[in-house]
N, C-alpha and C positions, 0 to 999 in steps of 0.2 A: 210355227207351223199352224197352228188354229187360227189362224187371222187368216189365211189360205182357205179355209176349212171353209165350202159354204153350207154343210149342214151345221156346222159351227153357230158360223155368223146366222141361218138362219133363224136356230133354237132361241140365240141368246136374245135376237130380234123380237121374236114371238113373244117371248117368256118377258120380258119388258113392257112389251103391247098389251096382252093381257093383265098382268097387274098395275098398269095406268090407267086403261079404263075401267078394271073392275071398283079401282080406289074412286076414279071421276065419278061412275054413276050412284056410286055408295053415295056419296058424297050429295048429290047432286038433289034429292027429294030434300034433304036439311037445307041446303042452300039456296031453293024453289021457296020453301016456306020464309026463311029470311030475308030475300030481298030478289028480283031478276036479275042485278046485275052479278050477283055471286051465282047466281044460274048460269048466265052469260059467261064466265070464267070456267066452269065446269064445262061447258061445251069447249069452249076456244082449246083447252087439253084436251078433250077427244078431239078434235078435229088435226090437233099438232103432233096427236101419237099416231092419225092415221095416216099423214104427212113422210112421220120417221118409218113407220112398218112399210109404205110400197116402196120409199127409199132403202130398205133393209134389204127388202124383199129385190131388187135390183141390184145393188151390190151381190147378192145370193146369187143371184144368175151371172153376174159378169166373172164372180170367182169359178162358176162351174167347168170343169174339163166339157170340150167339146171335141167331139167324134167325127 
């Protein structure tokens, strides 16, 4: 039933989203001082979580009942 669920699939979407870019940009001033290309890696993960959130975020509308 919850795979149905699109405030389901929404939440778990979100809640995924935010704790990969909060980890990314933590991350990402240590990574800045190290080297650009671990900068460069730090972005490529946010760019890939924002990829999976509007795809989440679509599945979340295609499971919703329409009226």
């Amino acid at each position: 039933y919850l795979d149905k669920d699109p405030v389901f699939v929404l939440s778990c979407g979100v809640l995924i989203y935010q704790a990969g870019i909060s980890m990314a940009y933590a991350m990402f001033n240590d990574a800045l001082a190290e080297s650009y290309n671990t900068a460069r890696i730090c972005l490529c993960i946010v760019f890939v979580l924002n990829i999976f959130f509007y795809a989440v975020l679509t599945m979340a509308l295609k499971r919703s009942p329409v009226k």
